[in-house]
MMTF fields as JSON, N, C-alpha, C and O atoms, coordinates in Angstrom:
{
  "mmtfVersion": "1.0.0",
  "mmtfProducer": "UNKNOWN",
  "numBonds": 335,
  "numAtoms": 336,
  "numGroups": 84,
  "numChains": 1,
  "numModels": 1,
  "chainsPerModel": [1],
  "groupsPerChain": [84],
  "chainIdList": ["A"],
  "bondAtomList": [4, 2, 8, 6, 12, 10, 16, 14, 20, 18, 24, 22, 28, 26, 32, 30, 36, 34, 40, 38, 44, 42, 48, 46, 52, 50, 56, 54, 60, 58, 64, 62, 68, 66, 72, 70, 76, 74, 80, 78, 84, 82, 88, 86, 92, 90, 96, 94, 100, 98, 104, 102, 108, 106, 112, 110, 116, 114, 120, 118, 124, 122, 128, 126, 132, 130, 136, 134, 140, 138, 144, 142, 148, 146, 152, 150, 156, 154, 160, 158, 164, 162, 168, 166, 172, 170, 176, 174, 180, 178, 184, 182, 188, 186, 192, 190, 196, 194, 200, 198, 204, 202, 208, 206, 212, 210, 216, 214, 220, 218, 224, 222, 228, 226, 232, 230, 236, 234, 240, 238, 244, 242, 248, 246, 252, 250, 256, 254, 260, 258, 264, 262, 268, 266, 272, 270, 276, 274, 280, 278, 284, 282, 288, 286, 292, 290, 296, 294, 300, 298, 304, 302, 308, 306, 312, 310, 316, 314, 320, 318, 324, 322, 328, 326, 332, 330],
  "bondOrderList": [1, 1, 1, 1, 1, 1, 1, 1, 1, 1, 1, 1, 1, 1, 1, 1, 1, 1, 1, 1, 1, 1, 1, 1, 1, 1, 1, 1, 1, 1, 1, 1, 1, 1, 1, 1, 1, 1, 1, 1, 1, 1, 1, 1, 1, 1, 1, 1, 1, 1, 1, 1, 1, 1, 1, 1, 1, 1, 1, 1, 1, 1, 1, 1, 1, 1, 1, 1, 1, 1, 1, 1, 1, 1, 1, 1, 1, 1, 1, 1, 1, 1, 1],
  "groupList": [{"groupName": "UNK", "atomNameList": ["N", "CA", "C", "O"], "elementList": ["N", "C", "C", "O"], "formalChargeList": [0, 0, 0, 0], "bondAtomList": [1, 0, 2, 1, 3, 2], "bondOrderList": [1, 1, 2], "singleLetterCode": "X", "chemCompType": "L-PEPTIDE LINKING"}],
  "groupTypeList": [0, 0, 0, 0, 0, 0, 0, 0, 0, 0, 0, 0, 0, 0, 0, 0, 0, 0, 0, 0, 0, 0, 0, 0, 0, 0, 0, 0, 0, 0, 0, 0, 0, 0, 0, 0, 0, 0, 0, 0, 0, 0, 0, 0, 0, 0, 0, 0, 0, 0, 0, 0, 0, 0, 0, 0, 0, 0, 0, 0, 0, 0, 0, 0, 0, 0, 0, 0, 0, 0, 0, 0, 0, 0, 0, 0, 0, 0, 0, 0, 0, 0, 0, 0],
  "groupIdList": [1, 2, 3, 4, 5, 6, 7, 8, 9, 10, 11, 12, 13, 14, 15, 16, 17, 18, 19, 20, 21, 22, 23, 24, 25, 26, 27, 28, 29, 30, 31, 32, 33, 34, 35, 36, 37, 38, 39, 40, 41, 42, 43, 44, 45, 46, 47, 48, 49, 50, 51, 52, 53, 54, 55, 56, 57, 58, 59, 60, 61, 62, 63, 64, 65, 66, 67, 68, 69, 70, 71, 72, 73, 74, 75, 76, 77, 78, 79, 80, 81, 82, 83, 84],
  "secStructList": [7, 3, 3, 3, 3, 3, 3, 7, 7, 7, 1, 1, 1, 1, 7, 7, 6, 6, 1, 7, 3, 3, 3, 3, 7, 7, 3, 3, 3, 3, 3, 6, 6, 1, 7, 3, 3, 3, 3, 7, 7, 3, 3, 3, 3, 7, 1, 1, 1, 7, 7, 3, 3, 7, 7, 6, 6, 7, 7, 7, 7, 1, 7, 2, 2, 2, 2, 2, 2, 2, 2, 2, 2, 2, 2, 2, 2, 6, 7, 6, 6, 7, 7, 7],
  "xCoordList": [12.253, 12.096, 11.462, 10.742, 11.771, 11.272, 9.654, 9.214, 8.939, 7.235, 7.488, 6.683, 8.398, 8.734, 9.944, 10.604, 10.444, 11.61, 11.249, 10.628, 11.721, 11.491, 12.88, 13.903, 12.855, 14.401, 14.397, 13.618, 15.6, 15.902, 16.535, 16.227, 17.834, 18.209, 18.35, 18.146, 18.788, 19.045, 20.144, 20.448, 20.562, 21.651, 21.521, 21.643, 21.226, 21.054, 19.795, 19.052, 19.233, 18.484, 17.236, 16.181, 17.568, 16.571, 16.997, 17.542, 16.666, 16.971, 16.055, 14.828, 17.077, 16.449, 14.943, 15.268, 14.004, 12.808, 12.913, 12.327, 13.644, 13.844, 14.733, 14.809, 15.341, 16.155, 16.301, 16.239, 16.539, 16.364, 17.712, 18.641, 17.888, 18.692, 18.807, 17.834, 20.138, 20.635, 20.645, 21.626, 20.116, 20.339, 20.341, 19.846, 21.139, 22.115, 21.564, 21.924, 20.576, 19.679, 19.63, 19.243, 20.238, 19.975, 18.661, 17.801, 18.408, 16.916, 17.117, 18.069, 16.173, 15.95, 14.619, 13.739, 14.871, 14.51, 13.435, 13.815, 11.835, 11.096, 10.293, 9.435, 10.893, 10.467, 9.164, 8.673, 8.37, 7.332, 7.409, 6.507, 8.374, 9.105, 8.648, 8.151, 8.647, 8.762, 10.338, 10.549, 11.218, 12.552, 12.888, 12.553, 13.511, 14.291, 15.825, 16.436, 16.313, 17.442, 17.969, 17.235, 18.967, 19.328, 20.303, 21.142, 19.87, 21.597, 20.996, 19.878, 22.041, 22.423, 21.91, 21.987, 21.092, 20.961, 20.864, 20.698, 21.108, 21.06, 19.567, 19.158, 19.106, 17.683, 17.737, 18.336, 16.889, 16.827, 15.467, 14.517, 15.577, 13.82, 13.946, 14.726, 12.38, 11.862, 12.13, 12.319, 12.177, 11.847, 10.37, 9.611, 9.948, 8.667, 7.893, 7.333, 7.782, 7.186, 7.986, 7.507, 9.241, 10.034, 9.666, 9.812, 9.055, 8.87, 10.176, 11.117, 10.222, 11.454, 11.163, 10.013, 11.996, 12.002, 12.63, 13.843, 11.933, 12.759, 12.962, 12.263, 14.492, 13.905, 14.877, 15.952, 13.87, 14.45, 15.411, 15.906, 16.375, 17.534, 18.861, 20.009, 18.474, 19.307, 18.995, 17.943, 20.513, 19.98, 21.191, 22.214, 20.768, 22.505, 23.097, 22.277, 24.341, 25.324, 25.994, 27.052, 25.646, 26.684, 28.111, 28.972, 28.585, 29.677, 30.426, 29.882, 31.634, 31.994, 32.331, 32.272, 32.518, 32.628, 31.235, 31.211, 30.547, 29.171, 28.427, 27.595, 29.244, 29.016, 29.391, 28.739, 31.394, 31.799, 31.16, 30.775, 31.014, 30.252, 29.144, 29.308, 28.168, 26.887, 27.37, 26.754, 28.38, 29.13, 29.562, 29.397, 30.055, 31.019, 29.566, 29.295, 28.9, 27.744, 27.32, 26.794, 27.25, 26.545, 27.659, 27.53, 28.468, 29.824, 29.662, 29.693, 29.491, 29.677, 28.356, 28.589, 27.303, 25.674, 26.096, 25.67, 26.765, 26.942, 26.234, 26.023, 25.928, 25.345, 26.034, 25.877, 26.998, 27.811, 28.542, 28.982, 28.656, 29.332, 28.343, 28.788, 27.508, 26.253, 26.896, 28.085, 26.465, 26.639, 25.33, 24.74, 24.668, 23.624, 23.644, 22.664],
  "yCoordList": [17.836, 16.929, 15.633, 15.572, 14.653, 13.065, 12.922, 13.203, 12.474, 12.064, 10.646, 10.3, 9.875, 8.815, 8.527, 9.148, 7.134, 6.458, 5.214, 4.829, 4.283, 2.901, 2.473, 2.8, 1.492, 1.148, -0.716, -1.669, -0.433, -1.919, -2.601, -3.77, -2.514, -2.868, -1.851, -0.649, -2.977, -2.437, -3.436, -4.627, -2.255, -3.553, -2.368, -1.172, -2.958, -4.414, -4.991, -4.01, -5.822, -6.386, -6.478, -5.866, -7.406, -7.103, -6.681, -7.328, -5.052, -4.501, -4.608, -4.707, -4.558, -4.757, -3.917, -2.967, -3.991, -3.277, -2.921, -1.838, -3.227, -2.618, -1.444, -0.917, -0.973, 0.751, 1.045, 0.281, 2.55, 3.301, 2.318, 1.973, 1.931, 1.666, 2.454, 2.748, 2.891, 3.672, 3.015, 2.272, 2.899, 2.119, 2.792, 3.884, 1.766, 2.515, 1.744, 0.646, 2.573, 1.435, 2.408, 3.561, 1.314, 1.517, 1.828, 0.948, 3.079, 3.356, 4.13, 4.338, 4.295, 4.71, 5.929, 5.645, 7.328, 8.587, 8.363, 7.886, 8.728, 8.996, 10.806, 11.405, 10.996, 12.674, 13.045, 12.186, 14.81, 15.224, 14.916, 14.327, 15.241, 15.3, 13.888, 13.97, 12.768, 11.261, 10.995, 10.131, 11.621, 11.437, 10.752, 11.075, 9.923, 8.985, 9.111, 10.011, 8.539, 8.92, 7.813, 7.739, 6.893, 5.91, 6.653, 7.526, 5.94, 6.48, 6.089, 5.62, 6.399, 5.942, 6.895, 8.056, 6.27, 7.258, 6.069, 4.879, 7.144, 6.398, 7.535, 8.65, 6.339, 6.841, 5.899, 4.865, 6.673, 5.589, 5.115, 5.644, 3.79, 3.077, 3.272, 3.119, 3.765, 3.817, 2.652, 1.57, 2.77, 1.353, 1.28, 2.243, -0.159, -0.652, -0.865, -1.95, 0.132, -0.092, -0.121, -0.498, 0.286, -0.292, 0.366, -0.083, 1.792, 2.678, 3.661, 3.852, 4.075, 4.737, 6.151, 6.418, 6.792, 8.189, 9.006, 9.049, 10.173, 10.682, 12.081, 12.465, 12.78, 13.981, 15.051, 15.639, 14.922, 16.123, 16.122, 17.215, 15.183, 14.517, 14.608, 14.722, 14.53, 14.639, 13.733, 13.661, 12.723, 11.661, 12.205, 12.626, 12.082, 12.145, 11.018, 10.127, 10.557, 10.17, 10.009, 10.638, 9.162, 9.295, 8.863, 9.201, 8.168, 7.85, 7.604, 6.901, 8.369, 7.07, 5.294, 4.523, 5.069, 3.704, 2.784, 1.554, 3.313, 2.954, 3.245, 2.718, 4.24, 4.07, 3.584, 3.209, 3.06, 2.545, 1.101, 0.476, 0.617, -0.79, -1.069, -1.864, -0.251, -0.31, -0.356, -1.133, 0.255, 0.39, -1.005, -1.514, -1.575, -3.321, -3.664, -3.723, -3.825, -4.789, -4.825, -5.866, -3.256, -3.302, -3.986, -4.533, -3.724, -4.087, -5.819, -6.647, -6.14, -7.741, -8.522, -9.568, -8.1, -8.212, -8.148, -9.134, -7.309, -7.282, -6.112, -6.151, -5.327, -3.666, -2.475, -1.477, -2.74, -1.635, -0.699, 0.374, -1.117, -0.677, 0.003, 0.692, -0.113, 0.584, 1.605, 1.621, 2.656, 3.519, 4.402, 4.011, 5.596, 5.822, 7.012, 7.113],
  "zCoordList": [-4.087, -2.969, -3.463, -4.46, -2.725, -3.255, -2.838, -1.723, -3.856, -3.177, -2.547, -1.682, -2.837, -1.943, -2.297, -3.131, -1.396, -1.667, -1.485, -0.495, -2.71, -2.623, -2.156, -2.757, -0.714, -0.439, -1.015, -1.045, -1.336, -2.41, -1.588, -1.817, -0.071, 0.372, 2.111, 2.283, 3.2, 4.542, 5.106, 5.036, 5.706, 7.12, 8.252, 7.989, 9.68, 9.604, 8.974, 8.972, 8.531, 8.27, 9.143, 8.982, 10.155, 11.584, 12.646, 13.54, 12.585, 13.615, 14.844, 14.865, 16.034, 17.391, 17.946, 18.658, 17.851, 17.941, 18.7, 18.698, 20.148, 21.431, 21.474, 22.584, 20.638, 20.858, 19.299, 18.336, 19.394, 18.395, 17.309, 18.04, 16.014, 15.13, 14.027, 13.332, 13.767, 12.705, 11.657, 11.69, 10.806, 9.561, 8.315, 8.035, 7.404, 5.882, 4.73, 4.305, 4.29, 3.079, 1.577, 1.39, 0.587, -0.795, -1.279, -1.303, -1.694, -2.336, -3.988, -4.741, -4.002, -5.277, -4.61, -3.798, -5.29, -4.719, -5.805, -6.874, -5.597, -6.904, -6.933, -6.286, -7.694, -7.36, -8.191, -8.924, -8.051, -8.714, -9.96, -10.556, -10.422, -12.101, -12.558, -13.682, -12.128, -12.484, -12.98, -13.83, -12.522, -12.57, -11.028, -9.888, -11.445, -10.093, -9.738, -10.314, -9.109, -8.583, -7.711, -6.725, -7.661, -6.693, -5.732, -5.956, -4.441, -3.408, -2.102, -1.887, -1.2, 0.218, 0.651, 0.252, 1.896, 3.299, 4.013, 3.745, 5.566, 6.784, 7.335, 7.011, 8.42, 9.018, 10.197, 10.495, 10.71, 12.333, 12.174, 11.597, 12.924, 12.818, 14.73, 15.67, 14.348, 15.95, 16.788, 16.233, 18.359, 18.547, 18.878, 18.775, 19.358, 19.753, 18.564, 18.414, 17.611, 16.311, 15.082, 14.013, 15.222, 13.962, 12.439, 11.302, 13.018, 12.051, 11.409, 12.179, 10.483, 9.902, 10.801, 11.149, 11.052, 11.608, 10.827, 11.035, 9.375, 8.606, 9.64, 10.578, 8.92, 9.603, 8.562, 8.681, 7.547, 6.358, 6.112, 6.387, 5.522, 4.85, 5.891, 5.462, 7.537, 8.58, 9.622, 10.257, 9.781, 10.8, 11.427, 10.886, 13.143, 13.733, 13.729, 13.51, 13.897, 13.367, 14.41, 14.454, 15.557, 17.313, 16.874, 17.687, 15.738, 15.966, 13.967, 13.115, 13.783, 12.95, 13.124, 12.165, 13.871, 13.894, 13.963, 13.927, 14.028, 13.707, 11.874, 11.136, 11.861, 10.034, 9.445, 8.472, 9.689, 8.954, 9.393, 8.405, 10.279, 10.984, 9.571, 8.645, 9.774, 8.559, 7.397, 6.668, 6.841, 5.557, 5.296, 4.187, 6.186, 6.392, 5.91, 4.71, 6.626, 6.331, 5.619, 5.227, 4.724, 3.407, 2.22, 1.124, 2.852, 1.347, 1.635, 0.725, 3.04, 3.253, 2.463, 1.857, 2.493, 2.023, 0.427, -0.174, -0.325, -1.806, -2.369, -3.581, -1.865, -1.921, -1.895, -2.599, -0.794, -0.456, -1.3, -0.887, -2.45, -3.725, -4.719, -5.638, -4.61, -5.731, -6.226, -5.908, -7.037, -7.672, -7.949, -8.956, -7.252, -8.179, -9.584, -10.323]
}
């Protein structure tokens, strides 16, 4: 399991603080080992406080067209393509 994740990139960028946002951000995983790991997840940021909401490597997912939406943005931003 990761002791943290440093995220390198997000879209959207500024999400609306007023309702829950699904968002798809490039990180880099840093585990016990001191072995790292880059890759994609999606996570929702709370609203009102705009805190990340993890919930044990499971976000729901209301729609594909909302992933591929975040996916556009990340490929449009110059991220979307990473590799980890």
């Amino acid at each position: 399991m990761a002791t943290w994740v440093e995220i390198h990139e997000q879209t959207p960028r500024d999400p609306d603080a007023s309702e829950w946002v699904l968002c798809l951000q490039w990180c880099t995983y840093h585990y016990d080992d001191a072995e790292s790991e880059d890759g994609y997840r999606f996570i929702w940021r709370r609203p009102e406080t705009g805190h990340l909401q993890p919930a044990r490597g499971q976000a729901r997912l209301p729609s594909l067209k909302l992933v591929e939406k975040r996916i556009a943005e990340a490929r449009e931003e110059g991220w979307g393509d990473n590799h980890g």
